[in-house]
N, C-alpha and C positions, 0 to 999 in steps of 0.2 A: 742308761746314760752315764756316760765317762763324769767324773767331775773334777779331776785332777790333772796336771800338765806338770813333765819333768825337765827339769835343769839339767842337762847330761854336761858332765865333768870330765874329761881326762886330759892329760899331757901326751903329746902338743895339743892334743884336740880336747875343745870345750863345743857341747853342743845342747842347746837347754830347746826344750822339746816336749811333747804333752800323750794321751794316749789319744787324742782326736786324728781324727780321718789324714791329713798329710802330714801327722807329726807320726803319723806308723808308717805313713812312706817312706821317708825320710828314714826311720829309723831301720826298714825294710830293707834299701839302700845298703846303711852302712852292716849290716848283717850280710847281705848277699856277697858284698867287697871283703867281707869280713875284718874290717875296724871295731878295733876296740872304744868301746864309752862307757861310762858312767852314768846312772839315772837319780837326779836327786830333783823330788816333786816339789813343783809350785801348784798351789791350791787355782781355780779357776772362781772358787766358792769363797774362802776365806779371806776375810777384810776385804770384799766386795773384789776380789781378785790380784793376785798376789801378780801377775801380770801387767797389771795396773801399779809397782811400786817405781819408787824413783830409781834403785837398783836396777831393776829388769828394763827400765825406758833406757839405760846406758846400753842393752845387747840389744835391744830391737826399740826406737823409736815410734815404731807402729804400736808396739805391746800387743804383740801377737806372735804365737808360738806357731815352728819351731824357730830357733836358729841354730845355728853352727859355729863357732869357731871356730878356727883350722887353719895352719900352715900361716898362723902369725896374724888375720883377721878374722870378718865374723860376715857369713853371708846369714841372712831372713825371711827368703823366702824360698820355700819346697823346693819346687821346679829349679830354679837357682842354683838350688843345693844340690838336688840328687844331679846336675846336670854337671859341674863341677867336682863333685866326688868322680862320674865317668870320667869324666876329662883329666884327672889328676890320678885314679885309680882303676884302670880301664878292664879289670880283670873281675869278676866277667863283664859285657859288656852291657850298658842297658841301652842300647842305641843299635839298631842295624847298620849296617855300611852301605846300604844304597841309599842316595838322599832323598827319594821319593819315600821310602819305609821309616826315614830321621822324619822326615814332615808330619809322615803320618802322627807316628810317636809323639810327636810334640802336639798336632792338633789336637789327638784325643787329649790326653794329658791337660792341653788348657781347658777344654771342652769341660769338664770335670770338675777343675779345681776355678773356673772362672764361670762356667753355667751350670756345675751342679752343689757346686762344696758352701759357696756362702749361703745357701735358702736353709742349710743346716744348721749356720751357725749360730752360736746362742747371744751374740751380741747381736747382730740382724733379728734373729726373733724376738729379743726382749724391746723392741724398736718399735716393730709390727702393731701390738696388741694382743685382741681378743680370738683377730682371725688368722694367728699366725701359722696353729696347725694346717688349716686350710689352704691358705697361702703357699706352704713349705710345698705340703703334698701335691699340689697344680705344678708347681714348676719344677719341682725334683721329677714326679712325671713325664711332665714333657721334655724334660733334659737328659732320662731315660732312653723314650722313645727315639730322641734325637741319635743319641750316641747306638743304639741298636742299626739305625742305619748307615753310619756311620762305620761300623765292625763288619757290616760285611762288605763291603772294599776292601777291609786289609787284613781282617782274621786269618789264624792257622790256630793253632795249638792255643794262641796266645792273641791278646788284642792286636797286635801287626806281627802275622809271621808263627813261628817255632821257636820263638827263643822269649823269655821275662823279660820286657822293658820297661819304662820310667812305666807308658800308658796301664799296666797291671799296676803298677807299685800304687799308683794314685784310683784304679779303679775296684781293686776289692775291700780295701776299707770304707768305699764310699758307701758302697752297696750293704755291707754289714752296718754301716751308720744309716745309711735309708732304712734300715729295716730296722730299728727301734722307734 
């Protein structure tokens, strides 16, 4: 289990960000475009969450990691982000050019970060209780199963197609975090 989240630093681009499931998308993203950042950690542990300071509620009012800075503001959520870096950095590209394969991409993509990524998270489970593992595991499962049917509609190489897009950037950290 990750227990740290990084503040990524650089000029123009500031980007504060964590080692959790879509703060490696994200940072996935900016490696693939190949942008340069900076990594400087905040604790998710320390003083009950360094994420939680009055500091970090100025870059993300949610106080939840990642964000972005960039080209003069600050976007906070994933999808957001990695969608935005395409659109501003299009090289290469994480989107296909038929809108039917852009849809796809985007459903699984939410599918993911909106029906598999919170049953992980550790503010949600310290919420839960007793029967949180149990809880995690039924719905991470069947949000699983879901997206398996979902993949063969638009598989190739890659979750839609023959090329990396947003839908991988958000689905293989998931599965590496399912699996702890």
């Amino acid at each position: 289990m990750m227990k740290s989240t990084f503040i990524i630093l650089a000029c123009p681009l500031q980007r504060f960000s964590c080692v959790l499931t879509m703060c490696v998308a994200v940072c996935a993203a900016l490696a693939l475009k190949d942008i340069e950042y900076d990594l400087h950690p905040v604790s998710l542990i320390k003083n009950g969450g360094e994420q939680y300071s009055e500091e970090y509620k100025k870059v993300n009012p949610m106080q939840q990691v990642p964000a972005l800075r960039i080209d003069g503001f600050t976007l906070n959520q994933s999808l957001a982000i990695i969608e935005y870096l395409d659109e501003t950095r299009p090289n290469p590209p994480l989107f296909p050019k038929d809108p039917k394969r852009r849809a796809q991409v985007r459903m699984i993509s939410d599918h993911i970060t909106a029906g598999i990524q919170p049953l992980q998270n550790l503010y949600v489970l310290e919420k839960i209780g007793d029967t949180k593992l149990e809880w995690a595991q039924h719905f991470i499962i069947r949000g699983f199963q879901a997206l398996e049917k979902m993949l063969q509609d638009s598989a190739g190489q890659y979750c839609v197609g023959d090329q990396v897009t947003m839908a991988d950037l958000c689905l293989v950290p998931q599965v590496a975090n399912a699996d702890r």
